[in-house]
C-alpha positions in Angstrom: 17.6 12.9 -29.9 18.6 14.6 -26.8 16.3 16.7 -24.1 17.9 19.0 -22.0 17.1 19.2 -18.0 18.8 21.4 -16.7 22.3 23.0 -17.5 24.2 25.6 -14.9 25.8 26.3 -11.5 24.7 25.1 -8.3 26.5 24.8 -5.0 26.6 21.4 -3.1 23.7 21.6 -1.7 21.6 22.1 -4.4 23.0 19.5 -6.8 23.1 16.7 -4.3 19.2 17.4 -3.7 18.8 17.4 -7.8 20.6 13.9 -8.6 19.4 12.7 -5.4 16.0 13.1 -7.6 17.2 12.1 -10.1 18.4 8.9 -8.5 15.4 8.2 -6.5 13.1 8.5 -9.9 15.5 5.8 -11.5 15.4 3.4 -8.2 11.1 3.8 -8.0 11.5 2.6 -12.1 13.0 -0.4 -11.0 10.9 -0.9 -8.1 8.0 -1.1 -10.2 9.6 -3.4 -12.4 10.3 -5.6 -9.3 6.9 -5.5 -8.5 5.5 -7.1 -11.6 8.1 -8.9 -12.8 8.1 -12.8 -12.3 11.3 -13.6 -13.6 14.3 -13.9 -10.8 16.7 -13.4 -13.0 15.1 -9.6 -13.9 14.7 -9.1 -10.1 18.2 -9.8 -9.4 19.0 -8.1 -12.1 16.5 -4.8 -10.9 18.2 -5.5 -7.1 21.8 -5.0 -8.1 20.9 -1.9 -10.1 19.4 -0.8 -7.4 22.2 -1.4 -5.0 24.7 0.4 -7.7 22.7 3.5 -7.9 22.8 3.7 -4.4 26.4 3.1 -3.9 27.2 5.6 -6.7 25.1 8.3 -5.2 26.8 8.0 -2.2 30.0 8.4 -3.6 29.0 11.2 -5.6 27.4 13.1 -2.1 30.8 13.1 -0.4 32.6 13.9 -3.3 30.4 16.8 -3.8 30.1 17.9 -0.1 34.2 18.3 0.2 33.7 21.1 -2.6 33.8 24.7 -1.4 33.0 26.6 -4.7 29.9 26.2 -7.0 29.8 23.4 -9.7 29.0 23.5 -13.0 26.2 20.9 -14.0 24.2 20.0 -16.7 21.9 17.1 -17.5 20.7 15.7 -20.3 18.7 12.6 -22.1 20.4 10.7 -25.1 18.0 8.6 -27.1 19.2 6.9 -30.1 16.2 5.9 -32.4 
């Protein structure tokens, strides 16, 4: 199964503010996870997701900021049942 959300070209400025979205929804997830979670080992877990998403996004923002011409982008949700 696969749901489309959005599909075309953006310059930087646009996509950065989309995955940054993106991102933050993700990060929030996990908060709330952390928040009723007791095991540490999930926490941990939660924390270093966190931190990944975080470090990736960052990555992806400079990458994306040294481009000049608009990029093609499309997201998309696979769910295997």
């Amino acid at each position: 199964m696969e749901l489309d959300l959005f599909q075309g070209r953006f310059d930087a400025k646009e996509c950065v503010a989309m995955v940054r979205e993106l991102v933050a929804l993700q990060i929030k997830f996990h908060e709330r996870k952390i928040a009723t979670v007791l095991s540490e080992e999930d926490i941990k877990f939660r924390e270093k997701c966190i931190k990944d998403l975080q470090a990736q996004l960052q990555q992806f923002t400079q990458q994306l900021q040294q481009k000049e011409s608009p990029s093609h982008v499309k997201a998309s949700l696979h769910v295997s049942i």
